[in-house]
C-alpha positions in Angstrom: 0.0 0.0 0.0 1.6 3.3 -1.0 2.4 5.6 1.9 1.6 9.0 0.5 -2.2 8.1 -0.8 -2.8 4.7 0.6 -3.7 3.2 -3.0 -1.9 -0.1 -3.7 1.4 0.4 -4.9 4.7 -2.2 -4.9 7.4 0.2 -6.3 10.4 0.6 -3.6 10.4 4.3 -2.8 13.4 6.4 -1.3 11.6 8.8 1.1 15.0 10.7 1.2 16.6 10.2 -2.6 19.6 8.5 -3.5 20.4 12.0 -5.5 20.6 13.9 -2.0 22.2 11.2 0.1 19.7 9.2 1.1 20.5 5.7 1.9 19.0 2.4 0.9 18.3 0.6 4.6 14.7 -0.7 4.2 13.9 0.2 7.8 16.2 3.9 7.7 14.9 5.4 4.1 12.3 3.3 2.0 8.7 2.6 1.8 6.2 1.1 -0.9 5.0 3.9 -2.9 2.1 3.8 -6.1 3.5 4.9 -9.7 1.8 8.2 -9.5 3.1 9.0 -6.3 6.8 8.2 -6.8 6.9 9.9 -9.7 5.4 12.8 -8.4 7.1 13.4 -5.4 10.4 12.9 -7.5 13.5 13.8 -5.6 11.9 17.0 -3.9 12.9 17.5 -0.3 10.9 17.4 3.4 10.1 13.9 4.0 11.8 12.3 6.4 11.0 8.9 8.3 11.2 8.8 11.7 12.5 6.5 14.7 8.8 5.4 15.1 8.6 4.5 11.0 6.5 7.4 10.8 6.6 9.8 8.0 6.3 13.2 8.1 6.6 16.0 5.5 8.3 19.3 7.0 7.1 17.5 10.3 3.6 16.9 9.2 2.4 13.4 9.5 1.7 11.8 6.3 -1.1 9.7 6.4 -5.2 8.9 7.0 -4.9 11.7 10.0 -2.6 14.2 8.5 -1.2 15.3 5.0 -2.2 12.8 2.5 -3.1 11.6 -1.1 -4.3 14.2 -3.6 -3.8 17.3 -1.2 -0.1 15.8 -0.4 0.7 15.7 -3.9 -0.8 19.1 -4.9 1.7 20.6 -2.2 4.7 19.0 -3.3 3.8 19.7 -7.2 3.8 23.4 -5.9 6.8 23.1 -4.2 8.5 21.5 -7.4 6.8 25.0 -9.2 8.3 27.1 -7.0 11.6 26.0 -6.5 11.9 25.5 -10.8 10.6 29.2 -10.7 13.6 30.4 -8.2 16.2 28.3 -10.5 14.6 30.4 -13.8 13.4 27.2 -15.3 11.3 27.8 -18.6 9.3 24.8 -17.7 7.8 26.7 -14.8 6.9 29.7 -16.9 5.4 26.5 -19.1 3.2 25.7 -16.7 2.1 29.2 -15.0 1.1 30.0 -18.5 -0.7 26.5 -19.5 -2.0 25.4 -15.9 -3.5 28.7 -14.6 
């Protein structure tokens, strides 16, 4: 079951990415994400599992009870937007122009 929507998913998942030193201990770093979500959430930053195996974006809980599915995604795609913005990307202007 994936843990950012809670639709069945089986792809292995790197909650902090390989690209920004994440490591691959199953019980430290990865969970079972859905296609949609793992590619979504990309390699963009704020998630972090805890000691419990609880994960949390920028210290929200991630899950039934906190940040989760459809909402989740929609803040993280923003994030992506803004950061591309920041970094003068033309695919941001791309998609303020064609998504507004």
């Amino acid at each position: 079951m994936c843990r950012y929507c809670g639709e069945p998913g089986w792809e292995i998942e790197h909650v902090n990415p390989l690209c920004k030193m994440g490591d691959s201990a199953p019980f430290n770093n990865l969970v079972l994400a859905c296609t949609s979500c793992n590619q979504t959430k990309g390699s963009e930053a704020g998630f972090h599992l805890n000691e419990e195996n609880r994960l949390t974006w920028y210290g929200g809980l991630v899950g039934p009870h906190g940040l989760y599915g459809r909402t989740l995604m929609a803040l993280v795609e923003r994030q992506r937007l803004d950061r591309q913005k920041r970094q003068g990307s033309p695919v941001a202007a791309y998609k303020e122009q064609t998504c507004s």
